[in-house]
C-alpha positions in Angstrom: -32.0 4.2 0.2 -28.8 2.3 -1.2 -25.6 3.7 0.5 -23.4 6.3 -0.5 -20.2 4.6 -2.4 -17.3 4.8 -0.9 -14.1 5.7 -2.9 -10.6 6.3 -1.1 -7.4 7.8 -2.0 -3.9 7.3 -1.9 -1.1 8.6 -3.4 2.3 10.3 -3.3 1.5 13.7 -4.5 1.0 15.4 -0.9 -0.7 18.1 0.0 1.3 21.4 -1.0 0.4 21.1 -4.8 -3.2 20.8 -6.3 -3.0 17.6 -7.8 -5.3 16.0 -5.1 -7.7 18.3 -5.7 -8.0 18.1 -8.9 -8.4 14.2 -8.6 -11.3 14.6 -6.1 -12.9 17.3 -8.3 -13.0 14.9 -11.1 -14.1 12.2 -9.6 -16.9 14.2 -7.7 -17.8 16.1 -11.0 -19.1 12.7 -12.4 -20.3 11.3 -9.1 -21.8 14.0 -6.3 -23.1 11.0 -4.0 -19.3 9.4 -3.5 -18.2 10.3 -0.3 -13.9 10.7 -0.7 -12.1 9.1 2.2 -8.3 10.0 2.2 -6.1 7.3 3.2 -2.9 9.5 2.7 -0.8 11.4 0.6 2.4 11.7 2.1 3.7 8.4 0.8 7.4 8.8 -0.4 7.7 9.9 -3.7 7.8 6.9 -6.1 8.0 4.6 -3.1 5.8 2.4 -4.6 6.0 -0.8 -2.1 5.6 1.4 0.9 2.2 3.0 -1.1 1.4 -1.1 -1.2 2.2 -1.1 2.5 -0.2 1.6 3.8 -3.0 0.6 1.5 -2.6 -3.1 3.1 -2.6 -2.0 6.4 -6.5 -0.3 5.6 -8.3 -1.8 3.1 -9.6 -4.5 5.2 -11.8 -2.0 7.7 -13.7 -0.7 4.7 -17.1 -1.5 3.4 -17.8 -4.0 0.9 -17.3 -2.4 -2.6 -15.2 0.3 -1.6 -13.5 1.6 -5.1 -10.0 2.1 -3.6 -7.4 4.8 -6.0 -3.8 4.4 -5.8 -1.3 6.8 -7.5 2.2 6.1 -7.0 3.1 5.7 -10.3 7.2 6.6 -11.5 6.2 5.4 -15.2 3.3 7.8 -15.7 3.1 8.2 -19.6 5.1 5.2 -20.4 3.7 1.5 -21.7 2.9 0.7 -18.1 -0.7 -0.6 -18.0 -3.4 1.3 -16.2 -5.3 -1.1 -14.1 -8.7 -1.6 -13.0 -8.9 -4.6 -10.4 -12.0 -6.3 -9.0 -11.9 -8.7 -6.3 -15.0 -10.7 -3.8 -15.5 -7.7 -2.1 -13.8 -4.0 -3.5 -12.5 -2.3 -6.7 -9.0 -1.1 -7.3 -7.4 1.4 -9.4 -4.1 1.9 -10.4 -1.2 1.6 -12.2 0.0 -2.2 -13.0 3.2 -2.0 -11.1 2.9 -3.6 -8.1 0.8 -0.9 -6.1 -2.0 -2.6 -6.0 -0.9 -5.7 -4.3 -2.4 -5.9 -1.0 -5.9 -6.7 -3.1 -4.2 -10.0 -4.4 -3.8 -12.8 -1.9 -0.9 -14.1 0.1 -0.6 -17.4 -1.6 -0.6 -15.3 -5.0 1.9 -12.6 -3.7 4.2 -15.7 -2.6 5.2 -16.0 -6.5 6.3 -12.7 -7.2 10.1 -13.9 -5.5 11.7 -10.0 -5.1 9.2 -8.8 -7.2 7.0 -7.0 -8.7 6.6 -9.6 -10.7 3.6 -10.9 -13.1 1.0 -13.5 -11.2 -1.9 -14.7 -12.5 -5.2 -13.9 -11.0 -7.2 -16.3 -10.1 -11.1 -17.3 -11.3 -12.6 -15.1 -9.1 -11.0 -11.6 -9.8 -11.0 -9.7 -12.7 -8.8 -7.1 -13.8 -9.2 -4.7 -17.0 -6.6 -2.9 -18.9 -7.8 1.0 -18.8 -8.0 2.0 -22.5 -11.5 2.9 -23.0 -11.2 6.5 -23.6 -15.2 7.2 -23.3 -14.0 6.9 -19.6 -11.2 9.2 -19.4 -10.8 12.7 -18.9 -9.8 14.7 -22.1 -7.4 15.6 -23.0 -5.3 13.1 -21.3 -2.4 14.9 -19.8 1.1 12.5 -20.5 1.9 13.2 -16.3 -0.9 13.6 -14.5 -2.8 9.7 -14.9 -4.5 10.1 -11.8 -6.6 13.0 -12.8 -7.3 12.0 -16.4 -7.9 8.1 -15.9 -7.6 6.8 -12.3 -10.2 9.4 -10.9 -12.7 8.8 -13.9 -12.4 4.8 -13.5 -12.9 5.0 -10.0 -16.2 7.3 -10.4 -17.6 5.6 -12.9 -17.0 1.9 -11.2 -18.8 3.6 -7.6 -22.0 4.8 -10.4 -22.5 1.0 -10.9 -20.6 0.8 -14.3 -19.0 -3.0 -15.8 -15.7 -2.9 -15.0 -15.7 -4.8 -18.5 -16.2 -1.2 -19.9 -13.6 0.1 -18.6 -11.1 -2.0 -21.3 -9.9 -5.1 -22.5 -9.2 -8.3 -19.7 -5.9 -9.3 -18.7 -4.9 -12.2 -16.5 -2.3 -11.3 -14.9 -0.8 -8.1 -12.9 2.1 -7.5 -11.2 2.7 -8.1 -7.5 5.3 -7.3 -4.7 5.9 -10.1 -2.0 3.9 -10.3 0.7 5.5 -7.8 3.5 7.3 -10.9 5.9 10.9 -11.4 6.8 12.7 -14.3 5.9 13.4 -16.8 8.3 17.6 -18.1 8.7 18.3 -21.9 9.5 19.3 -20.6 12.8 16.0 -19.2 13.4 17.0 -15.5 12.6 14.2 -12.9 10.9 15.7 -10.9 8.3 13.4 -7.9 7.8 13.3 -4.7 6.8 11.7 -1.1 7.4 8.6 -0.7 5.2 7.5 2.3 6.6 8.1 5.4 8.6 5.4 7.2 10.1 4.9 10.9 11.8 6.2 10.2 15.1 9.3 8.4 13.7 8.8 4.7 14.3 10.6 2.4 12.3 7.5 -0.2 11.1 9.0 -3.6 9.6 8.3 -6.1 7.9 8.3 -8.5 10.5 5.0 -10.2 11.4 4.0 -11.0 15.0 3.2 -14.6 13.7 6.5 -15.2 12.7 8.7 -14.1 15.8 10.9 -17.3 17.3 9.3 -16.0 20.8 9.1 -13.1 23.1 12.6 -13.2 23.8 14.9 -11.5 21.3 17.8 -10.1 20.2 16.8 -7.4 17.9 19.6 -5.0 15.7 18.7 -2.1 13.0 21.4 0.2 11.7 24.2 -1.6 13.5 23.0 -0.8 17.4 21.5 -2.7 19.4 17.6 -2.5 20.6 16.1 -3.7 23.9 13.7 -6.5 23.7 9.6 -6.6 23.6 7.9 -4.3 25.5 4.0 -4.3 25.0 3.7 -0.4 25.4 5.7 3.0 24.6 5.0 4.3 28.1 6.6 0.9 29.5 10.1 1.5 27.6 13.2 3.7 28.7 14.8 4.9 25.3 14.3 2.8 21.8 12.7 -0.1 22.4 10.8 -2.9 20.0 6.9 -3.6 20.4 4.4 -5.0 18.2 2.0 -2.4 16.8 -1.3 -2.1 15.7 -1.0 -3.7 12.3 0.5 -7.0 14.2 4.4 -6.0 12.8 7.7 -5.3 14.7 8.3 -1.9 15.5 11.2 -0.1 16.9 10.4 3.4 18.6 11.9 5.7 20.6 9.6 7.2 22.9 8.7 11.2 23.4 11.8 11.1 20.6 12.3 9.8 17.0 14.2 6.3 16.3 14.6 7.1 13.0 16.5 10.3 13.9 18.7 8.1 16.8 19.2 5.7 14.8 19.6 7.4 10.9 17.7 4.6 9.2 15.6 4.7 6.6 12.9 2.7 4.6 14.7 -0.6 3.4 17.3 -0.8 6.0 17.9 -4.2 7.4 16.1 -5.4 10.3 17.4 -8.7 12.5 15.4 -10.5 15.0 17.7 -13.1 16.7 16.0 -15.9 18.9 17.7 -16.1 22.9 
């Protein structure tokens, strides 16, 4: 017996309002077999580089041909393309405005300078401009994309259907920058805060790969932050550790460091070699 296919979901509607629902009602309506992981919906409304963060940070533990839905998407309605994305090993689908970034490669995602920025894909992806309207919804509500186009896509991709179907090939798509700090000729890592999560840690855009060494001056909102410490049990007040997803954090234990500190996502993060 094949397995059941796997589509996910992520967006920034949260969880107060129906729109969620009525995404996985569609998409279930056409396929009863898809099993509907939720990756989360509490992304920041229209934040849609820290939509690309979160969806990088999970795609990679996911079965091959996964059908991943993303819907963080300011220009609903307008001439933005709607995207359908298929890569060696998963489907995405979403709008064409950078969201969908963590499917593309580094190398590729290096081009896109402060992006998001067209790139071209290369000879083994293929990407589809969503205009087939056999595949949509109807009628096709001017806001709500996700329901009317996204979820239909994605169902009808995790039933086995061409992506070639689904519309017309483009190739290109636009990308965000991979999420790295930039690196000063005196060996200082300018990063920022790419995401905030429920207990208030400050996740940034600095990559354990790229740290000068485990000594460090570290500064975000003006003050000062202690040094590396490999656990949040092991630090007295904010401190900086590397988390799960191999970038810098800085957390304040049994507290909030984005409340001590009053940051928020984009503020400037420094990482000074001693």
């Amino acid at each position: 017996m094949p397995p059941r296919p796997i589509v996910t979901l992520l967006t920034d509607f949260g969880l107060a309002d129906p729109y969620v629902a009525a995404m996985k009602g569609v998409l279930l309506s056409l396929n009863p077999d898809a099993i509907v992981v939720d990756i989360g919906h509490e992304v920041r409304p229209q934040r849609v580089e820290q939509g690309a963060f979160i969806l990088e940070q999970v795609i990679g533990y996911f079965p091959p041909w996964t059908v991943h839905v993303a819907v963080v998407d300011p220009g609903v309605g307008t001439e933005r393309r709607a995207l359908a994305l298929q890569t060696p090993r998963a489907f995405f689908v979403g709008p064409d405005n950078g969201l969908l970034s963590p499917a593309l490669p580094a190398r590729l995602r290096s081009q896109a300078g402060d992006g998001p920025c067209p790139v071209p894909l290369p000879p083994e992806y293929r990407a589809v401009s969503i205009e087939n309207q056999r595949y949509f919804r109807h009628p096709v509500s001017s806001t709500f994309h996700g329901r009317d186009i996204f979820a239909p896509a994605a169902a009808y991709l995790s039933l086995g259907t061409c992506i070639d179907a689904l519309g017309p090939p483009v190739d290109s798509v636009l990308a965000l920058p991979p999420f790295r700090a930039r690196r000063l000729p005196d060996g200082t890592l300018v990063g920022r805060i790419v995401h905030i999560d429920r207990f208030g840690n400050l996740i940034t855009s600095i990559h354990r790969e790229d740290l000068p060494g485990p000594r460090l001056a570290l500064e975000v909102g003006g003050r000062q932050v202690a040094g590396l410490v490999r656990t949040y049990a092991e630090a007295e007040g904010l401190c900086a550790l590397i988390g799960s997803a191999g970038h810098l954090e800085i957390a304040l234990p049994m507290g909030s460091a984005a409340r001590a500190l009053d940051v928020d996502i984009g503020a400037e993060v420094l990482a000074r070699p001693l």
